[in-house]
Each structure stands twice: as C-alpha cells, then as structure tokens.
C-alpha positions as CSV (number, residue, x, y, z in Angstrom):
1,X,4.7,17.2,15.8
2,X,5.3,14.2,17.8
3,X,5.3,11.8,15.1
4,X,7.6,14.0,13.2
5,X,10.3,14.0,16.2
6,X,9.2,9.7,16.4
7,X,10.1,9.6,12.9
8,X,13.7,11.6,13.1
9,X,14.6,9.4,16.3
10,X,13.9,6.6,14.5
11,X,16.0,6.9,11.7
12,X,18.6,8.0,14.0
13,X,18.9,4.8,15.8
14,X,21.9,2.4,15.5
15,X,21.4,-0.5,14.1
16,X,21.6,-2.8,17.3
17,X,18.3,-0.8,18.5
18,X,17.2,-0.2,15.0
19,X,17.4,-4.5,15.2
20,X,14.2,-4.8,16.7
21,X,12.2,-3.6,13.6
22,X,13.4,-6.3,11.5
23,X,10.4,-8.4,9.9
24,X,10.1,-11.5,11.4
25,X,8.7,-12.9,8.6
26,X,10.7,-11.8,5.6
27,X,13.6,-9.6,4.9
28,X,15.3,-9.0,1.6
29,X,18.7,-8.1,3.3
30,X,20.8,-10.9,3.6
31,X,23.4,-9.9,5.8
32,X,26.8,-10.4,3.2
33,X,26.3,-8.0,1.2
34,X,23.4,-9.2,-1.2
35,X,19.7,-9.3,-1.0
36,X,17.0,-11.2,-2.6
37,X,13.8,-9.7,-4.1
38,X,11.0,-8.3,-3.3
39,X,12.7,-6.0,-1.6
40,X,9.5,-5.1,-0.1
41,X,7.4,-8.1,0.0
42,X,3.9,-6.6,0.5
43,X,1.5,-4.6,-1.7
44,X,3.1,-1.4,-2.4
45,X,1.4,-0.8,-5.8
46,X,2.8,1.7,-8.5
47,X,6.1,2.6,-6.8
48,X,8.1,5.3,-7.3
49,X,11.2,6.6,-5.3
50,X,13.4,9.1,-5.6
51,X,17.1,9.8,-4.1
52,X,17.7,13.1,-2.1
53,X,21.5,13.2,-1.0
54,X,22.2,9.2,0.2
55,X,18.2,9.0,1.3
56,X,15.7,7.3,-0.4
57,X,12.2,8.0,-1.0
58,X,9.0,5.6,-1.9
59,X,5.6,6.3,-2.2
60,X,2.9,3.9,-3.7
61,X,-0.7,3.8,-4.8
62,X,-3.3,3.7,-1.8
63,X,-7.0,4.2,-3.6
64,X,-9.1,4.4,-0.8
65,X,-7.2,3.2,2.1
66,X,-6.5,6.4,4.5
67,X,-3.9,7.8,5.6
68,X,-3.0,7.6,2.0
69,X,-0.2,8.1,-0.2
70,X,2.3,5.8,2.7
71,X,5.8,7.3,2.4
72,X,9.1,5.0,3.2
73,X,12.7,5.6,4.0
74,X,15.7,3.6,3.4
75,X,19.3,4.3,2.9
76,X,20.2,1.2,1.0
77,X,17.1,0.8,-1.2
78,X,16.7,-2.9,0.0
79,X,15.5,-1.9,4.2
80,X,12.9,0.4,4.2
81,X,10.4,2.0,6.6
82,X,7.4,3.7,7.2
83,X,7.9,7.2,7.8
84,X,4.7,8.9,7.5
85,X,1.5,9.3,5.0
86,X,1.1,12.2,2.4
87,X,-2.9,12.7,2.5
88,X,-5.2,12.7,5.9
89,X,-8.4,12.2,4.2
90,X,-9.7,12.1,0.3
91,X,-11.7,14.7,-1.3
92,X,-14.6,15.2,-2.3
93,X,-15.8,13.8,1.5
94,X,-19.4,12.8,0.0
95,X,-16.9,10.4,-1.8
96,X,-14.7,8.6,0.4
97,X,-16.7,9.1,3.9
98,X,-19.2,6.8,4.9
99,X,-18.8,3.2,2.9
100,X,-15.2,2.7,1.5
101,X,-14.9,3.8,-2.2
102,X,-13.0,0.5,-3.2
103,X,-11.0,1.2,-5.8
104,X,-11.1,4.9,-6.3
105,X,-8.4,7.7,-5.0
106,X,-4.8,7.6,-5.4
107,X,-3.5,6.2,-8.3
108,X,0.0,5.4,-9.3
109,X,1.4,8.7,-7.6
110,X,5.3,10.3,-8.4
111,X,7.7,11.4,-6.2
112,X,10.0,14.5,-6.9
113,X,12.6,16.7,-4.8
114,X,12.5,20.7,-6.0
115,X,14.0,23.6,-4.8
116,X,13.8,22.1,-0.9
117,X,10.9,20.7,-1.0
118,X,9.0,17.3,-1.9
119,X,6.5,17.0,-4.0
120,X,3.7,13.7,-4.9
121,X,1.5,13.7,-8.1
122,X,-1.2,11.4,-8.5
123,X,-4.3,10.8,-10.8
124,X,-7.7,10.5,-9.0
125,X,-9.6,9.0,-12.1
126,X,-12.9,10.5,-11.2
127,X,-11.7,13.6,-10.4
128,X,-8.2,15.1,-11.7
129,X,-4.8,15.6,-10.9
130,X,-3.5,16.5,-7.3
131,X,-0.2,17.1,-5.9
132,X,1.2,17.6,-2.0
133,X,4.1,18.9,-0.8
134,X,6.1,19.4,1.8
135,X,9.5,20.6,3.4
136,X,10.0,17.1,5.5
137,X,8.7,13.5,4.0
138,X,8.0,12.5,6.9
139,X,5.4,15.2,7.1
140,X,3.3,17.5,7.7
141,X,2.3,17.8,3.8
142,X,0.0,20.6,2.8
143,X,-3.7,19.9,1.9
144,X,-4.0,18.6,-1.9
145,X,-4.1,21.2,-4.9
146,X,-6.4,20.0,-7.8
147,X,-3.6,20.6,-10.5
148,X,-5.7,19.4,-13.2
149,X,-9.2,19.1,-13.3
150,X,-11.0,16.2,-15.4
151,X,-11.4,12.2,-15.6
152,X,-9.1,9.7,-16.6
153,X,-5.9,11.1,-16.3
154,X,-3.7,8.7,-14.4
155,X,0.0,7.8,-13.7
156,X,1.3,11.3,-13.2
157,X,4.7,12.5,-13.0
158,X,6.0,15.9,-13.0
159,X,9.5,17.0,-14.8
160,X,10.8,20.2,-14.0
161,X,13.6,21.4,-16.3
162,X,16.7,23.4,-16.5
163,X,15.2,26.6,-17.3
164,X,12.4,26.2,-15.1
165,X,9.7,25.0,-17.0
166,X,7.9,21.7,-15.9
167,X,6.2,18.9,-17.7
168,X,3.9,16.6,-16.8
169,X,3.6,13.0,-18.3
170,X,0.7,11.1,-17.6
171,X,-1.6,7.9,-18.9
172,X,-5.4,7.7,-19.4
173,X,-8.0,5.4,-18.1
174,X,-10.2,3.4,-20.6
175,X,-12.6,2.5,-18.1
176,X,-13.3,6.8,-17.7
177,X,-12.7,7.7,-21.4
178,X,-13.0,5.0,-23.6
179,X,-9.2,5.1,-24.9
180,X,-6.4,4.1,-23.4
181,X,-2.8,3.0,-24.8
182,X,-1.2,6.4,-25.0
183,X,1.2,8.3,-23.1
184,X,1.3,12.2,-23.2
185,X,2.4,15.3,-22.2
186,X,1.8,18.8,-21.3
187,X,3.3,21.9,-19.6
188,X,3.0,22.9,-16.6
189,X,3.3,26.2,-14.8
190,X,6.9,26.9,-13.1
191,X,5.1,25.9,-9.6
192,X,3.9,22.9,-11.2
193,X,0.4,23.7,-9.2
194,X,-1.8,24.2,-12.9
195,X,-1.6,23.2,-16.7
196,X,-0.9,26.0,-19.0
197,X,-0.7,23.8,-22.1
198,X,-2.6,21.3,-24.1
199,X,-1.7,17.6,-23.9
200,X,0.2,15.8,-26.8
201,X,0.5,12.1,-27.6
202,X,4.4,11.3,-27.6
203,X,3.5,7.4,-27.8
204,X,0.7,5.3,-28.7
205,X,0.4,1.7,-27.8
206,X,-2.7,0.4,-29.6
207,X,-2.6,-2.1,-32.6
208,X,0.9,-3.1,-30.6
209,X,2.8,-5.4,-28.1
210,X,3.4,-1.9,-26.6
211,X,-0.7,-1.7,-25.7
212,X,-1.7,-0.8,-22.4
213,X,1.3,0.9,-21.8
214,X,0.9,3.4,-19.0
215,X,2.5,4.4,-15.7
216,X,4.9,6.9,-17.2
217,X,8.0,8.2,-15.1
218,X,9.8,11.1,-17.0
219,X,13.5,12.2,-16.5
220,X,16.6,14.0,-18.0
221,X,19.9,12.9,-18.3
222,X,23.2,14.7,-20.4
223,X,20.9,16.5,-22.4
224,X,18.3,13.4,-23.3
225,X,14.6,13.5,-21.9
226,X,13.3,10.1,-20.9
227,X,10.4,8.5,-20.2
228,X,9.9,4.8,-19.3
229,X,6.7,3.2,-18.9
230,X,5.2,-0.7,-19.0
231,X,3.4,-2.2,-21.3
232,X,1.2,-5.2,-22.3
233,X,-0.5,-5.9,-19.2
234,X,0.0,-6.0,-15.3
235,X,0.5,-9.8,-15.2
236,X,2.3,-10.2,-18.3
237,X,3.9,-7.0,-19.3
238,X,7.8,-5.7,-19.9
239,X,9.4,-2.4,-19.3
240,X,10.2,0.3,-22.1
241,X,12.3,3.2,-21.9
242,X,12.2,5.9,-25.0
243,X,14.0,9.1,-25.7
244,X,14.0,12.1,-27.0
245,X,16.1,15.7,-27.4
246,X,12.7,17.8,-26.7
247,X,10.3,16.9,-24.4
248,X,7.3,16.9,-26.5
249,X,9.3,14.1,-29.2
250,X,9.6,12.5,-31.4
251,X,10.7,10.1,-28.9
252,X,12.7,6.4,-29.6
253,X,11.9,3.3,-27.6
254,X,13.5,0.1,-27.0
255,X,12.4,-2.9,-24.5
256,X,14.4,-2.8,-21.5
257,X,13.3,-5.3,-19.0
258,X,11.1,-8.6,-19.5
259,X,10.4,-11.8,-17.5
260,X,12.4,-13.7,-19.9
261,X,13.8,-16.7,-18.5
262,X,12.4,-15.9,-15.0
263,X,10.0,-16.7,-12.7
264,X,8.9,-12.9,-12.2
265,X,6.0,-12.3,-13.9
266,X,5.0,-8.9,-15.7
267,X,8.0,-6.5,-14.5
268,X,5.5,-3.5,-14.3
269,X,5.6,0.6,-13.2
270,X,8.5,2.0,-11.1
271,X,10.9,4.2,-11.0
272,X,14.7,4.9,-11.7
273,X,17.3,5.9,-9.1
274,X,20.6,7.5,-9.9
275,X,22.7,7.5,-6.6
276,X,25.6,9.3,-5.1
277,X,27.9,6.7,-5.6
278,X,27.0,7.0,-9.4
279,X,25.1,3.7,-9.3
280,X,21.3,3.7,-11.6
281,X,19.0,1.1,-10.3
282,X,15.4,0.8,-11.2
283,X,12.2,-0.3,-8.6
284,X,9.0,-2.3,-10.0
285,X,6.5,-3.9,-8.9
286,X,5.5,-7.5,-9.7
287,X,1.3,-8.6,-9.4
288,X,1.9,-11.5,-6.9
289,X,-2.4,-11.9,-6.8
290,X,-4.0,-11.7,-3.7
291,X,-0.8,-11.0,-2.1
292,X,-1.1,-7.4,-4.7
293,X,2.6,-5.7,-6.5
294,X,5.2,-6.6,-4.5
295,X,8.2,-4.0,-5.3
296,X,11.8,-5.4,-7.0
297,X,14.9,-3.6,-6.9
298,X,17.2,-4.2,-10.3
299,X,20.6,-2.6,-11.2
300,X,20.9,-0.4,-14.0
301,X,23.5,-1.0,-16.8
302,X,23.8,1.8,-19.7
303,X,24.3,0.1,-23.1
304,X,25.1,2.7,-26.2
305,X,22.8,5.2,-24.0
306,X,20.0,3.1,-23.7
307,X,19.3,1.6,-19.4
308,X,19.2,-2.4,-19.9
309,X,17.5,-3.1,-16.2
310,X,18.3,-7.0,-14.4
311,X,20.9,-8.8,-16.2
312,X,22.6,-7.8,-19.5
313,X,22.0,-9.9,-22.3
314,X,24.2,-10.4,-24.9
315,X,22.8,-8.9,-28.1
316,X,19.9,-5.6,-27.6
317,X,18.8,-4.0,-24.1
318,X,16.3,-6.1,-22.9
319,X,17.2,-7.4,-19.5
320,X,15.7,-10.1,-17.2
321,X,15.1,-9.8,-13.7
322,X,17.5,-11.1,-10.6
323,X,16.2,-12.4,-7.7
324,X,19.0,-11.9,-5.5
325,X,21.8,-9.3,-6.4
326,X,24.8,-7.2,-4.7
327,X,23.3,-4.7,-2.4
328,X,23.4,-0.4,-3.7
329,X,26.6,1.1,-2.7
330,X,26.1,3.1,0.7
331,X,27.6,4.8,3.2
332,X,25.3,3.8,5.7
333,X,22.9,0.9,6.3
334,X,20.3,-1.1,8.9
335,X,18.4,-4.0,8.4
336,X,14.9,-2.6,9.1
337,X,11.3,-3.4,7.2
338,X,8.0,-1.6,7.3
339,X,6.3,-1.9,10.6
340,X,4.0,-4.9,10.7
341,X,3.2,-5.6,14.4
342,X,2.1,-3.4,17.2
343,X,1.7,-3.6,21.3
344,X,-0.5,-0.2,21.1
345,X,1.2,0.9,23.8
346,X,1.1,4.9,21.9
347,X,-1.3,7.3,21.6
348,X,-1.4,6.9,17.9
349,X,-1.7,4.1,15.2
350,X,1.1,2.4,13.9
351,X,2.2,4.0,10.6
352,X,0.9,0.4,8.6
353,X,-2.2,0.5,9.6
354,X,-5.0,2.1,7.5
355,X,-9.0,2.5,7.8
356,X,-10.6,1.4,4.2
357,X,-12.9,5.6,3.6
358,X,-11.8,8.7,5.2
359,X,-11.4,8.5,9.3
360,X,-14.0,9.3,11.3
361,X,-13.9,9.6,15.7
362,X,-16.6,6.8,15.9
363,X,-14.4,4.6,14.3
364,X,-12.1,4.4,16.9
365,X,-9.7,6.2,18.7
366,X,-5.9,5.0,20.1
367,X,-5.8,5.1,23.9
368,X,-2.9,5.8,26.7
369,X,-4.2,2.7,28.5
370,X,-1.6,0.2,25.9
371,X,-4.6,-1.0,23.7
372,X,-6.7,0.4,20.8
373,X,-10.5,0.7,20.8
374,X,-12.4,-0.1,17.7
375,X,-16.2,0.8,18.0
376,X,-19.1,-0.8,16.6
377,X,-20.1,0.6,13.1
378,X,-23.8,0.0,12.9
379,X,-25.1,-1.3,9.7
380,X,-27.6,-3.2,8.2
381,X,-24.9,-4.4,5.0
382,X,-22.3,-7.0,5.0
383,X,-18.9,-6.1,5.9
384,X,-18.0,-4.9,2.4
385,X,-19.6,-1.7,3.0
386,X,-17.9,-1.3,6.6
387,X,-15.8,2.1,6.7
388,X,-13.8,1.4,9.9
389,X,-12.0,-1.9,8.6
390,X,-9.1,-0.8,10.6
391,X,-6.1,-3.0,8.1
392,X,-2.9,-3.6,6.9
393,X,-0.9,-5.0,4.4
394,X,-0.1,-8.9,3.8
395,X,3.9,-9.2,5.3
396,X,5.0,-12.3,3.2
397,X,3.7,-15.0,1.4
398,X,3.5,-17.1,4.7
399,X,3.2,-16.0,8.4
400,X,1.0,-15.9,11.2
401,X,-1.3,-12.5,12.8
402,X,-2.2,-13.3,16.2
403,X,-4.1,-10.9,18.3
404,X,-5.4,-10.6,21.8
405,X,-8.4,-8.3,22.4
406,X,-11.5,-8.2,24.4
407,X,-15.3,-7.3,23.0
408,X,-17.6,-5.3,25.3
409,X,-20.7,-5.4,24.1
410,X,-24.1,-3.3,24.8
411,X,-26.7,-5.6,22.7
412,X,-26.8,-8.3,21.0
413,X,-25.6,-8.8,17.6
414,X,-22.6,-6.6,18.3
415,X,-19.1,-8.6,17.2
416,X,-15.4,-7.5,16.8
417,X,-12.4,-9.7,15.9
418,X,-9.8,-10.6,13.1
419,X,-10.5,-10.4,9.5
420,X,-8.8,-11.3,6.1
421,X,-10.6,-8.6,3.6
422,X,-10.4,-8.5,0.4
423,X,-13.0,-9.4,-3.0
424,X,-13.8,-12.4,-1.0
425,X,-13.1,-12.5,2.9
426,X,-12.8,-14.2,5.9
427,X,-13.3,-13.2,9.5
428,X,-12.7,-14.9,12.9
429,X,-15.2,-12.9,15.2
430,X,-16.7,-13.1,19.0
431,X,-20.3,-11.8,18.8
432,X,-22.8,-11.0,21.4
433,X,-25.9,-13.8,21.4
434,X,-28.5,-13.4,24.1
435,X,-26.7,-14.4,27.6
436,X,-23.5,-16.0,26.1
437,X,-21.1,-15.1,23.4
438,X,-20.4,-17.2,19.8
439,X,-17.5,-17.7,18.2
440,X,-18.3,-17.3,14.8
441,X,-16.4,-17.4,11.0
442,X,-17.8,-14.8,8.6
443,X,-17.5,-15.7,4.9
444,X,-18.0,-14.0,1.7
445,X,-17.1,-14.6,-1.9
446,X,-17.8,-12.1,-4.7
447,X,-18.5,-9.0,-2.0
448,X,-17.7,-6.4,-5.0
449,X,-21.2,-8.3,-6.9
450,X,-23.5,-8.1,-3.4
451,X,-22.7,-11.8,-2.6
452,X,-24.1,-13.2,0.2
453,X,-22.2,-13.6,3.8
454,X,-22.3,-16.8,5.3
455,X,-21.7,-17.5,8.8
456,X,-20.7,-20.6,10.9
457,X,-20.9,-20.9,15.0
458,X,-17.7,-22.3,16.3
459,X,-17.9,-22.0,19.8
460,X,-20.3,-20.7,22.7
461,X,-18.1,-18.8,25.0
462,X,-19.8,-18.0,28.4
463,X,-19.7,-14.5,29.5
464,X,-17.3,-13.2,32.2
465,X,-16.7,-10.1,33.7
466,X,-18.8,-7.4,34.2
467,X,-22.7,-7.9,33.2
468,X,-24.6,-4.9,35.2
469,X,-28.1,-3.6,33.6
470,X,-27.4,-0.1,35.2
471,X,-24.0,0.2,32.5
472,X,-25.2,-2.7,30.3
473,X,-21.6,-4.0,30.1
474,X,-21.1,-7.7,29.1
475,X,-17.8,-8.4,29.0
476,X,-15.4,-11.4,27.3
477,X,-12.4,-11.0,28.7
478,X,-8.8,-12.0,26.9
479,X,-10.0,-13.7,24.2
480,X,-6.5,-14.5,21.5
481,X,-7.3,-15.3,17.8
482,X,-4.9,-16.6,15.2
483,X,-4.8,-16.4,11.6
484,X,-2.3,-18.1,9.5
485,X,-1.7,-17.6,6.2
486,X,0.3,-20.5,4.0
487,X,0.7,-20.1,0.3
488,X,-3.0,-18.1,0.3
489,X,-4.4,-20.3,2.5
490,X,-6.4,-18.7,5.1
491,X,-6.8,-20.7,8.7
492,X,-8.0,-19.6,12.2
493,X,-7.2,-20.7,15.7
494,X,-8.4,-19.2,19.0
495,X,-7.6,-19.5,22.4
496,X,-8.2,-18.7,26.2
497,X,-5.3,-18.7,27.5
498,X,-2.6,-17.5,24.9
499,X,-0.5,-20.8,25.3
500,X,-2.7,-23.6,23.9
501,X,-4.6,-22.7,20.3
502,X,-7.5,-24.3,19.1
503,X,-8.0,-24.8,14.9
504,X,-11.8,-23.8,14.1
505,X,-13.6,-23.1,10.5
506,X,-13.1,-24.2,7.4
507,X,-9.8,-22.9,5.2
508,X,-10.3,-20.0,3.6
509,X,-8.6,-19.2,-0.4
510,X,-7.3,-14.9,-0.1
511,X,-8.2,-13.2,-2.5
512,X,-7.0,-9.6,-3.7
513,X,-9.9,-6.4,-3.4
514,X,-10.2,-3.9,-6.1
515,X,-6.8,-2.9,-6.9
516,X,-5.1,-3.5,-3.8
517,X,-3.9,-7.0,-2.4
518,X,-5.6,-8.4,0.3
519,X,-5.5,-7.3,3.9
520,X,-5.4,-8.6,7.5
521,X,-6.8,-6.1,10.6
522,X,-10.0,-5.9,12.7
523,X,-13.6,-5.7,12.2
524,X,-16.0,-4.7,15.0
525,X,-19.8,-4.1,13.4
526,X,-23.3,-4.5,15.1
527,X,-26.8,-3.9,13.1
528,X,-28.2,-0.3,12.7
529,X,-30.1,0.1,15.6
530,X,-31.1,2.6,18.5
531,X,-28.5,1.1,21.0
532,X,-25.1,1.9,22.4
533,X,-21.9,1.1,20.5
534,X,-20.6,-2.5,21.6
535,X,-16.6,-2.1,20.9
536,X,-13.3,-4.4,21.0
537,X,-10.4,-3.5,23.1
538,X,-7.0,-4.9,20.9
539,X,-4.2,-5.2,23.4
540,X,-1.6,-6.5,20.7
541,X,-1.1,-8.0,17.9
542,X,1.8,-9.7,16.6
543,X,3.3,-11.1,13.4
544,X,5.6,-13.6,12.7
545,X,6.5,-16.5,10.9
C-alpha cells in the first residue's frame, strides 16, 4: 500500500521536483519539442503499451528476473518510469527458486485496458499461458491464472471485441515444438481467463522472407481486425501488419517498417498506440547485443488503410525508422526516465532492481538504517548458478556504476561486491582471506556451457573495524568500487576514500545472458559450508555519465 501511494505521489509531482529523476546518462527528450531514439535506452525486451485516457502503459519481457513483468508510465511516450511490477514470484516454485532459470518465464507479454481493469498476457514456454490483472497498474495485481495450459505458446495478446467475445493471437516456440513460423488464433471465453476454441493458423511464414515471424499484437479499427507482427529474425528483421474483416482470416499483409537506409537494425515486436489527440504511433524494440532490445518510438502514417511506421516512402508502405522525431502531442509532460540509481535510504528496493529466481529472506532484506544488506549465498558453483544476483538493467551505451558498501564477514572465503553478469561476466569483489582481505576480479566466459571462473588478486586490504572471536565480526569498512562501461567495454576502479580511484584488472568485453541484455548489481557468495552468513552492507550506488 505504500508503494502504491509512492507511486501516485510520484506521478503527481511537477516537473521542477519530478527534475531530479532525469537520467544522467541518457535521455531521449530533447527539451524543443523532439526526441531522439531509444526512447528507452535499456533492455526492455518485447514491448508493448497501451494508452488509457492521455496515460501510457509499457510492460516488457522479464524471463526469470523477479519482480517480473516491470510496468512503466509516461504521458508523452518518450519519459517514462517505473511504476511497479506485475508478478511477485514465478510458478511452479521447484522452477524458479533456488538457481536462476535463465531464460525461462515471461515471454513477450501484452498489455490491454477492459471494462476498468488492466490486464497482461504472456507465454511461459514450458508451461502455458498466464494473465494478471488489476484495477491500478501500479499494482497490486492478482496472482497468475494459467489461461492455457501447454508448451510453446508464446507472444500472447488478447483481443476482446464489440460483442464481447475475445481472441487470442499468439506465436509458437520451435525450440518446445519443433515448428515455428506461424501465427494463430483462438477464442477465448468473455473473461478471457480460459480457451474455449481450437487454434487456427491465419499466417504462415516458412519457405518465406516472412519466416520467424512471431510476436503478434492484434487490434481493431473501423470495422478491420489487425494483427502486426515481425519477421525474419531479431537482428535482421522488418515489421508486417495484415488485415482482415473476421478475426479468424483470410488476412492481407503488407511490410510496413524496415531498416532500410538506416542504421537501426531488425525493427522487431511492439506495439501500436492510438492517442487522444488522434495521433497512431508504434513502439519496437531494436537488439543492440549485450546492451539487449532497446525500445523505439515511430509515428504512424495511414496510407490507403494500410499504417506505414518511420518515414513515408514514396511508392508502397514500407517505412524506415527516425532517430530523432517531433514529440506525441500532449497535454501534459516531464522529463523523467526509469530509475537507475539509489541511496537506499527506504525500506524497500528501488523499482529497477531485480533478483535473477524467485525472492527469498536469505537473500537479503532492505533496511531503515539508509543501506541494503545482501547475504552470503553459500554455494559450491560459480556465480552463474547464484539466485540472489541482486541487478539491474544497462542505462546507456556508456556510463559509470559506482558503489560504496562495506563486507562483514564470518569465515573465510565469504566476498560481496560489484558485478557485470551476463553469458560471460565480470566482478569487482572484496573477499575474506585468513587475517586480511583481497581484492579480487572474478571472470567467466561461456557460464551458460559450465566454463570455468577465473580469478585474479588485485589488492590485499588490511582489516579494520571490529575483529571479536566472541561475534566473529571482521569488518572492511567503506570500501567504493567503480565500474565503467565504454562502448561494451567493461573497467574497474576502487578506492578508500571516495575521492581518489584506482584502475585494477584487466578490461572486460559484456556480453548479453540468455535472452536478456547484460546487467550490472551486486554479488555477495561464500562456499557451502557450516558457518554463519558473511554479508555486504551497500550504502549507495550511483550512476552517471
């Protein structure tokens, strides 16, 4: 309830308070009038948004990373923010507790608005199709209702019509049946809650240019259904949009957005916005690598009833992607961007961060005390297996993380301290050694295929503080470390003091986990033993350019 009443303040701010949540490291908004894409320059994967009144809605694909199913707010739909999350934990728990499920969950969800309430569809791949709604987007949602179950249904998205009846569009998984390249289609019951029809194939993509296509989004407009979907590959793919006078087809397609002359690869999965002010604009996502699928905002032009998206050309309705563009009509707006740094100074996370399997107390808990504690997960595996990765998403393309944080440690081999996570990672950590700490860099490639982590002493830092047998506490105390990030290039700094910092380890090359971009947070892990949990303290941590 507090975070709901956080959330409502928030958005109720002017914009000279509201100033202070503007990225320091990129915004889209540039002040006159314009903006420049990404509009949100940071792994929100498989967007879709809707528009409710003049507010706008965006949720993204999380897989495994909880609290899933993130939820943003904008008035414009170039600032946006955080609002809240959709899902608490994944289900079944046997699945997503434990070790982090990389790569499993949420899938390519939908947004919709109906009869006063909100709804999100998703695909778990392994599992079926769930939904979640709720009266207020920024929460609380109700738990998940299995709408569908089975494997390999994926990229979901509910229609409900005129008279009641609602559709659901969806893609299929190869990699959990074996086929792939088809859209289809089946009814739903009025609530939307369980299928009470068969699906049907209204396009099919193989032998094509149109293969892979997948991530369907279905509307209606003056009497038309639509569906629009992407097709021949994340990196390399285009937009289509077809139509049809019944939902179930026979539906026409045309080609309606493409890289083109550009330099933005692979327009992929969004969704389309029709405004108040009458405007249609369309948000995709683009796979920028390790950085993941940044989102785009294009405008909309309607050409002999077909939506060109980006810039009109002069003969068909393929369009090509702007980078910079006149900003949505509005009544209201504030320069504001997802939350990306923190002071801990609540008794609850910031809304970016996210733990990599379902949350669990030992993780870690927020404190009143202005700083968070992270405990020691024990474990006898490398740090791809660690649950309470405690992360966020990548900001920009370059930037700086710098952290302050203290580990308290209970036996050796206990260590806590800044990590860049992903396939291969990267960490920065201070580590408990007999009577001294080391500062140490923790490196792995190919952690998806068991490779090997390889770690390199830095520094011996002498211990301070408090070092009593009775409470076996041994203390470092105010330790800051740095990580910059330039063009994918990973370096670290530390320092004692805060003011002077000192390069250490070699450069590290990000790279992207399993279907999410790569991500920057803490790690604090200690080997599976019969001991107390060590743990780090994180006083802030800060991001900028």
């Amino acid at each position: 309830m507090f975070r709901n009443f956080l959330v409502s303040a928030l958005l109720a701010l002017p914009l000279t308070i509201m100033a202070q949540y503007r990225s320091q490291v990129w915004s889209p908004d540039n002040g006159d009038g314009t903006y420049r894409n990404p509009v949100l320059n940071a792994d929100y994967s498989d967007p879709d948004v809707i528009a409710v009144g003049e507010d706008y809605y965006l949720t993204a694909s999380s897989f495994n990373c909880i609290p899933g199913l993130p939820v943003l707010h904008s008035k414009d739909l170039v600032n946006w923010k955080i609002i809240g999350h959709a899902v608490d934990a994944l289900t079944p728990d046997s699945l997503f507790s434990g070790e982090p499920a990389h790569g499993l969950g949420v899938w390519a969800p939908s947004i919709r608005y109906h009869k006063g309430e909100f709804y999100i569809y998703w695909g778990d791949p392994d599992n079926g199709v769930y939904m979640v709604k709720a009266k207020n987007p920024a929460g609380p949602w109700e738990k998940p209702v299995l709408v569908i179950k089975g494997k390999g249904i994926i990229d979901t998205c509910p229609l409900w019509d005129e008279d009641g009846r609602c559709y659901l569009v969806n893609g299929w998984a190869n990699s959990r049946n074996m086929f792939a390249s088809v859209i289809t289609i089946r009814e739903l019951n009025a609530e939307g809650t369980e299928a009470i029809g068969k699906p049907v194939i209204i396009f099919d993509g193989n032998g094509t240019e149109y293969r892979t296509c997948e991530g369907p989004k279905m509307y209606k407009r003056d009497g038309w259904y639509w569906v629009m979907f992407p097709a021949g590959g994340v990196p390399t793919g285009f937009q289509v949009a077809m139509r049809s006078k019944s939902p179930f087809g026979p539906y026409e397609a045309q080609k309606v957005l493409a890289q083109g002359s550009t330099n933005i690869n692979g327009p992929h999965q969004g969704g389309w916005i029709h405004t108040t002010a009458g405007e249609d604009w369309f948000m995709h996502f683009q796979d920028k690598g390790a950085y993941g699928r940044v989102v785009h905002l294009q405008p909309v032009t309607w050409k002999d009833n077909w939506p060109v998206m980006g810039r009109v050309p002069k003969k068909g309705y393929c369009g090509e992607p702007y980078v910079t563009y006149r900003k949505p009509k509005t009544t209201s707006s504030v320069i504001v961007n997802p939350q990306e740094s923190d002071e801990f100074n609540e008794p609850m996370l910031g809304q970016q961060w996210q733990w990599h399997a379902n949350y669990d107390q030992s993780f870690g808990m927020p404190t009143s005390l202005g700083f968070f504690r992270l405990y020691t997960h024990k474990s006898n595996k490398t740090i791809w297996h660690t649950p309470n990765l405690l992360l966020q998403k990548t900001p920009a393309d370059n930037f700086t993380a710098t952290t302050k944080l203290k580990l308290v440690a209970k036996a050796d081999g206990q260590y806590g301290g800044l990590i860049m996570m992903g396939l291969d990672y990267s960490a920065l950590v201070v580590k408990s050694v007999g009577n001294h700490f080391e500062l140490q860099q923790i490196t792995c490639k190919n952690a998806d295929k068991n490779g090997t982590e390889q770690v390199k002493v830095l520094a011996q830092l002498e211990k301070t503080g408090q070092d009593d047998n009775t409470y076996q506490f041994a203390i470092h105390e105010e330790i800051y470390l740095q990580l910059n990030v330039n063009a994918g290039k990973v370096t670290f700094s530390y320092s004692t003091n805060g003011k002077k910092f000192k390069p250490v380890g070699d450069t590290f090359t990000m790279r992207e986990g399993k279907w999410i971009g790569a991500k920057i947070g803490f790690i604090a892990q200690e080997p599976a033993k019969s001991v107390n949990r060590g743990w780090i303290d994180v006083d802030w941590f800060h991001v900028e350019r």
